[in-house]
C-alpha positions in Angstrom: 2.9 103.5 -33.3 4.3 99.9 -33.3 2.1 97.0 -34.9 2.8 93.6 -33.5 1.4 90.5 -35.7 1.5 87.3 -34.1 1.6 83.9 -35.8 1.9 80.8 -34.8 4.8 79.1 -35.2 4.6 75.3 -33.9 7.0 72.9 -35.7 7.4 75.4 -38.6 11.0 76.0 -38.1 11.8 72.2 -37.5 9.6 70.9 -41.0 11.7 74.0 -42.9 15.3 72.7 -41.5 14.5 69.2 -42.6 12.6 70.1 -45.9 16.1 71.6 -46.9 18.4 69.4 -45.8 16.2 66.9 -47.9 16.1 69.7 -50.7 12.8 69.1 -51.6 12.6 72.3 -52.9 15.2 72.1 -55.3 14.8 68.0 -56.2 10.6 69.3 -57.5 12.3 72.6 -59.0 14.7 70.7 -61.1 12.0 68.3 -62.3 9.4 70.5 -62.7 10.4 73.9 -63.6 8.3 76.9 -63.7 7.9 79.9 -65.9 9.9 82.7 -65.7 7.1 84.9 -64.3 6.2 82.8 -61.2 6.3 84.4 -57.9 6.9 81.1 -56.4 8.2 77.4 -57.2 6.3 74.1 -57.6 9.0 73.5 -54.9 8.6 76.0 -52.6 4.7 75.4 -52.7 5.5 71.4 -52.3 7.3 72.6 -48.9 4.6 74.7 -47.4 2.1 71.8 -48.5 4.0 69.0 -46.9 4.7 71.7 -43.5 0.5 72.1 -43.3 0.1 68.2 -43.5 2.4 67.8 -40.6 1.2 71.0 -38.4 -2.4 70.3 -39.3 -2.9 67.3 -40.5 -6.9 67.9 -41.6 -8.4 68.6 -45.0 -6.2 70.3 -47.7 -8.6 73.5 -47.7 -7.6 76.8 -47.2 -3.8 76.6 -47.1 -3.8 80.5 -47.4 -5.3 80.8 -44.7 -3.2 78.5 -42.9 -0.2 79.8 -44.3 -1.8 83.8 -42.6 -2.0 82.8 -39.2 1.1 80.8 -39.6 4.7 82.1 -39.6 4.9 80.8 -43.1 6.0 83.8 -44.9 8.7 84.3 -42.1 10.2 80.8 -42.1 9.6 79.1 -45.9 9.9 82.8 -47.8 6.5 82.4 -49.7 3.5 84.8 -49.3 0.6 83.6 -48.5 -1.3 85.3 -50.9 0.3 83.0 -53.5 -0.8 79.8 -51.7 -4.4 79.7 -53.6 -6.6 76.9 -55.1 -5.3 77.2 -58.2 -1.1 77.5 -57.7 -1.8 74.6 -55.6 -3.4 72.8 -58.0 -0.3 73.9 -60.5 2.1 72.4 -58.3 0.1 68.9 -57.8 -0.1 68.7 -61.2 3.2 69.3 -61.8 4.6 66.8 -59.8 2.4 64.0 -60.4 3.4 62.2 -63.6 7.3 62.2 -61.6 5.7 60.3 -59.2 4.4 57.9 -61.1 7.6 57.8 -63.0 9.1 56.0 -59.2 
C-alpha cells in the first residue's frame, strides 16, 4: 500500500530560492545563535515566518498548521512540529534588539 500526502505548494519554492540567495538564514544565525540542542535555527524559523507572510498574508496564528498543509518540511527542511507558539516566540525575541540596533 502506497500513501500519497498532498501539500500545497504555491510560491514556496520561489520565497525559499530568494530567502537563500539573501541568506537570511545564515545573516539571523550568525547574530543570534542558538543552543546546541535546538532542532531548528532562529534562522530557519525567520524563513518559514517570512514564507507564511507572503503565501498567506493574514494573522500570525497557527504557523504549524500552516507549515502541515504546506510543503514546508519539503522545501525549507524544518518540521512543522517545531513551528509552535513558543519557538516562534524564541526566534522574535531573538531578533529584535538587532533590529533595533539598524
Amino acid at each position: 500500500m502506497t500513501l500519497v500526502v498532498e501539500r500545497r505548494l504555491g510560491a514556496l519554492p520561489a520565497s525559499a530560492e530568494f530567502l537563500r540567495r539573501l541568506d537570511v538564514a545564515g545573516i539571523i544565525d550568525e547574530l543570534c545563535p542558538i543552543r546546541d540542542v535546538a532542532h531548528v535555527t532562529h534562522g530557519q524559523v525567520i524563513e518559514v515566518l517570512v514564507a507564511n507572510r507572503l503565501a498567506v498574508p493574514t494573522s500570525m496564528v497557527r504557523v504549524g498548521d500552516w507549515a502541515r498543509v504546506w510543503a514546508v518540511e519539503e522545501v525549507f527542511g524544518v518540521d512543522p512540529g517545531f513551528l509552535n507558539d513558543d519557538r516562534l516566540a524564541r526566534a522574535l525575541d531573538a531578533i529584535a534588539p538587532q533590529l533595533e540596533q539598524s
